[in-house]
C-alpha positions in Angstrom: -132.5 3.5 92.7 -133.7 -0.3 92.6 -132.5 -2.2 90.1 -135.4 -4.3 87.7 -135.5 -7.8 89.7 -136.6 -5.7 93.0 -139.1 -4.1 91.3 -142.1 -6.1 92.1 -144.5 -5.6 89.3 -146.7 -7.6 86.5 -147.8 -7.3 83.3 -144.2 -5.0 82.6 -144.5 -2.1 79.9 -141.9 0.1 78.2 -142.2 2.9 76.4 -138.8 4.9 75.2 -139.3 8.9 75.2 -137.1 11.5 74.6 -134.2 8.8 75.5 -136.0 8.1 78.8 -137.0 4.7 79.4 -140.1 4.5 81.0 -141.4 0.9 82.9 -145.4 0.9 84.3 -147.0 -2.2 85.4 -149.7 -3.6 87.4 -148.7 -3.0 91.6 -147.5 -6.4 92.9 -149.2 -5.6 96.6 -152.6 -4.4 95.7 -153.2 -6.6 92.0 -156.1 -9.1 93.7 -157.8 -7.0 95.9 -158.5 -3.5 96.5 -156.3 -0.9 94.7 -155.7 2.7 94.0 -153.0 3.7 91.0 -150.5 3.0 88.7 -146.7 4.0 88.8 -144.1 4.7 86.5 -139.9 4.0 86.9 -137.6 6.2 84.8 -134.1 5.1 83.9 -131.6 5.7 81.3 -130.8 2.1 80.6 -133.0 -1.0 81.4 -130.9 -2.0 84.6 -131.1 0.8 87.1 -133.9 3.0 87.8 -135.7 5.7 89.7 -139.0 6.2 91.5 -141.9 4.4 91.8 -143.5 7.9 90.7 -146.8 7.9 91.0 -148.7 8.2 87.8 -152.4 7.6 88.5 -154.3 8.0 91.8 -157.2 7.3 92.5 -158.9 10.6 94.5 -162.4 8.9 95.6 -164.3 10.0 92.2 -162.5 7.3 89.8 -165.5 4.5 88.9 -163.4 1.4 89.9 -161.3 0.0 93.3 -159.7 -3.0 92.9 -158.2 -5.3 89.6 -156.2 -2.2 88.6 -154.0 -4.1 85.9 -152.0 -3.6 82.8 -151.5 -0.6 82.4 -150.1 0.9 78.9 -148.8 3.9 77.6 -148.9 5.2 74.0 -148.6 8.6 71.9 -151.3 9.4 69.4 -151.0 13.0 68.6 -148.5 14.2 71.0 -150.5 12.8 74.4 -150.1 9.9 76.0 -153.1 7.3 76.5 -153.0 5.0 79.3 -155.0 1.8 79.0 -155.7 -0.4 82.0 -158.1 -2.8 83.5 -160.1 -2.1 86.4 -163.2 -3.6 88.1 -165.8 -2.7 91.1 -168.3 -3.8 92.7 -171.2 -2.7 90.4 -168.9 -2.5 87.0 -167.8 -5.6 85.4 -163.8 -5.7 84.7 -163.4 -3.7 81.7 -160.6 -1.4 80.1 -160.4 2.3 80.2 -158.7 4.7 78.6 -156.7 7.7 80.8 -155.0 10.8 79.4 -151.9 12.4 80.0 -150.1 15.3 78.7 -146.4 13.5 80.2 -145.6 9.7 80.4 -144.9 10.4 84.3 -148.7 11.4 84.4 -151.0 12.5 86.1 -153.3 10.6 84.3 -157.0 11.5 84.1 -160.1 9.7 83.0 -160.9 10.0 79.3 -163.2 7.5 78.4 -166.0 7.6 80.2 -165.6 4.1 81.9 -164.7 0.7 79.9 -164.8 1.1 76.3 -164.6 -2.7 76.5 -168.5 -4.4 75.7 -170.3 -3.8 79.5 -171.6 -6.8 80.1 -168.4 -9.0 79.1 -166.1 -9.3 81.7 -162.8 -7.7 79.9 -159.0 -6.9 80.6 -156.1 -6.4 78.8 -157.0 -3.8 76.2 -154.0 -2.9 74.0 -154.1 0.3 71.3 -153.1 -0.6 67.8 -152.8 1.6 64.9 -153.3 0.2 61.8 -152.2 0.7 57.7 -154.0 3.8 57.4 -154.0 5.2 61.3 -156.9 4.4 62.2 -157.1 3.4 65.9 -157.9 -0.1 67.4 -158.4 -1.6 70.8 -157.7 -5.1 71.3 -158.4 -7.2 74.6 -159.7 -9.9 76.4 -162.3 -11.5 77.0 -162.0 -13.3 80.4 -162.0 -17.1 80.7 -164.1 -17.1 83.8 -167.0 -15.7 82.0 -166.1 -17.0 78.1 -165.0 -20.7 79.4 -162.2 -20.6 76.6 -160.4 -17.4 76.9 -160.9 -15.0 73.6 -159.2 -12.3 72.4 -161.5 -9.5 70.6 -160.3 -6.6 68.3 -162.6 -3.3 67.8 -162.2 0.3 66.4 -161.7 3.3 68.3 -163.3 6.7 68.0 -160.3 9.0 66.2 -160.1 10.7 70.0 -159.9 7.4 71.7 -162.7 8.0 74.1 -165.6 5.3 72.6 -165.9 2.4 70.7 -165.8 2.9 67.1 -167.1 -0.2 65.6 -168.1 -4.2 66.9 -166.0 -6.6 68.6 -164.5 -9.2 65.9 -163.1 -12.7 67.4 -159.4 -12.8 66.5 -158.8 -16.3 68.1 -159.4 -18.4 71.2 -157.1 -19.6 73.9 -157.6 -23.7 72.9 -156.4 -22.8 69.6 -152.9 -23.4 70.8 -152.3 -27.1 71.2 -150.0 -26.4 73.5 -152.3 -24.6 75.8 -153.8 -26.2 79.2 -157.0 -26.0 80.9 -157.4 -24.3 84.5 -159.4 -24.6 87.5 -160.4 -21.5 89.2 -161.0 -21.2 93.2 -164.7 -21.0 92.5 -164.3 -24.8 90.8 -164.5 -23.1 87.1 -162.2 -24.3 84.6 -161.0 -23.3 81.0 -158.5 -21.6 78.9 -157.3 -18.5 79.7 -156.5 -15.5 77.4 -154.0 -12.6 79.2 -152.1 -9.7 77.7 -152.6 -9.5 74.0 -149.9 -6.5 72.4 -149.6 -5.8 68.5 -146.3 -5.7 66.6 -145.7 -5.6 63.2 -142.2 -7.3 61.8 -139.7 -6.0 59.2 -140.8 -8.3 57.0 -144.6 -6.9 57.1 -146.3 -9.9 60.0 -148.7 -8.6 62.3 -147.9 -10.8 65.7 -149.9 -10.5 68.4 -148.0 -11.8 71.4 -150.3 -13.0 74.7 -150.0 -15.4 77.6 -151.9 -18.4 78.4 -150.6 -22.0 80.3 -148.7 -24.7 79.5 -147.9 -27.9 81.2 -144.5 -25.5 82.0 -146.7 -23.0 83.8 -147.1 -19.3 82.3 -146.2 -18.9 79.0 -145.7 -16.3 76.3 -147.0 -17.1 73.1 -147.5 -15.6 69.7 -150.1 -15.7 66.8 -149.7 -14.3 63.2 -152.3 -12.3 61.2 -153.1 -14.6 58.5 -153.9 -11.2 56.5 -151.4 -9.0 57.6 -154.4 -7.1 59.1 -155.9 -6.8 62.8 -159.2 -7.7 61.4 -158.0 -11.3 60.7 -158.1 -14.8 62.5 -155.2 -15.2 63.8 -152.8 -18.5 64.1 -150.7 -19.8 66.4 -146.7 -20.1 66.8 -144.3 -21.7 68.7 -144.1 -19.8 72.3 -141.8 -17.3 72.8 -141.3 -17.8 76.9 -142.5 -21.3 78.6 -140.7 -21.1 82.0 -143.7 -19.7 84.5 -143.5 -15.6 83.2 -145.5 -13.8 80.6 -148.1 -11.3 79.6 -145.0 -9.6 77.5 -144.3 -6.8 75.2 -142.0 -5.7 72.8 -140.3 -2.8 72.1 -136.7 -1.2 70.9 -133.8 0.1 72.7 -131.8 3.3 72.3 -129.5 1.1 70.2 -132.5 -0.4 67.9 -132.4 -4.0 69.6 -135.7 -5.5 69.8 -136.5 -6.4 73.5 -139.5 -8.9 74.7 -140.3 -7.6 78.6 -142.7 -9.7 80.8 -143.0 -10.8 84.5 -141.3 -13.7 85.9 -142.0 -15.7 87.6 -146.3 -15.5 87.8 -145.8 -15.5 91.7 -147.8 -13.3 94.2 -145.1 -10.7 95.5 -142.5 -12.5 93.6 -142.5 -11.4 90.0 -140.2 -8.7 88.3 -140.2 -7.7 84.7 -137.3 -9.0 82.7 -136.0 -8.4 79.9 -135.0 -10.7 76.5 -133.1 -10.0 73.8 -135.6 -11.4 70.4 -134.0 -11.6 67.2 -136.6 -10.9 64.5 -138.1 -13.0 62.6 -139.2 -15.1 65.3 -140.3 -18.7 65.0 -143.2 -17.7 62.0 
């Protein structure tokens, strides 16, 4: 039963079920190179837990093999949609979406590859409902290939399998003053965009919480819906997290407490997810 610093994952998410928490993430090992699934840990409180279970496995016939990242979990209509990144060698990075009848899986292909744009290279797609129900994907659009990281907002068929509508910009990485420019391996540099999640405050605010970096390393920041709507620009906050962990969500406990969970620290084989405490409203 390891407890949630030995569990060595990124890009933590939570979903609470039937009283049953349930924590997926990108595999630690396999999330630069070559990879094959997803997992899922169970536990009744956010300390202790059990597994990894195994939640999605590649059997040979699934399009991508490496860059399996970020996986999410929601309900729409009593399933359970996961949506993850994943790249190969003739497929540019892209988000699809897998279905599941169980949060501990299996999960199957339902879209039929990314639904992100196929000749962006994409990751991060997070599902957002909006006023009406109507069902959204958000994601990114990758710094190496955009130069200043984006984050895009589209419409999703009602069964969540295509694209329902365009991409519309919601805001760029340099749009936080705070934000610093990277150099890749390959000598590229920019702004990077990871991790964009939707969550909408008491008081009505749409935030959209993802990571970029600061002079402090990874960070978690936050933008706010100038609209109230997804289909907005949106404007940046103060950051929520500045000390080298990010790509974070939000979600409630058992007991109604709202909970930020990311990775820290955004170090090969060393990062966890933890778990904060966020007092609502934030810094808006």
């Amino acid at each position: 039963m390891p407890a949630t610093h030995e569990i060595n994952i990124r890009d933590p998410f939570v979903l609470l079920d039937g009283g049953t928490y349930y924590l997926y993430g990108t595999r630690g090992a396999t999330c630069w190179g070559k990879a094959t699934g997803f997992d899922v840990y169970t536990g009744r409180d956010l300390s202790q837990w059990d597994g990894p279970f195994p939640c999605f496995e590649n059997d040979g016939s699934f399009w991508a093999d490496r860059n399996y990242w970020a996986p999410e979990v929601h309900i729409r209509e009593g399933k359970y949609y996961m949506f993850a990144s994943f790249k190969s060698e003739t497929r540019r990075r892209g988000t699809a979406i897998l279905r599941a009848d169980s949060p501990l899986g299996p999960f199957l292909p339902w879209s039929d590859g990314p639904v992100t744009p196929a000749e962006w290279e994409c990751l991060d797609g997070t599902y957002y409902a909006d006023e009406e129900g109507k069902p959204w994907m958000a994601f990114c659009h990758e710094w190496l290939q955009a130069g200043d990281g984006e984050i895009w907002a589209m419409r999703l068929s009602e069964d969540l399998r295509i694209a329902a509508g365009e991409p519309r910009l919601l805001f760029r990485a340099s749009e936080a003053e705070w934000a610093v420019e990277m150099r890749h391996s390959s000598g590229k540099t920019g702004f990077v965009t990871d991790g964009p999640f939707f969550w909408r405050t008491d008081d009505g605010k749409l935030l959209c919480l993802w990571s970029s970096f600061s002079a402090e390393g990874y960070t978690q920041a936050v933008a706010v819906s100038d609209t109230g709507r997804i289909d907005s620009h949106f404007s940046q906050r103060k950051p929520l997290f500045m000390k080298n962990g990010g790509h974070g969500m939000l979600f409630k406990t058992k007991e109604n407490q709202t909970m930020l969970a990311l990775h820290q620290p955004n170090e090969h084989l060393k990062e966890h997810p933890v778990f904060l405490p966020l007092p609502l409203p934030l810094h808006l």
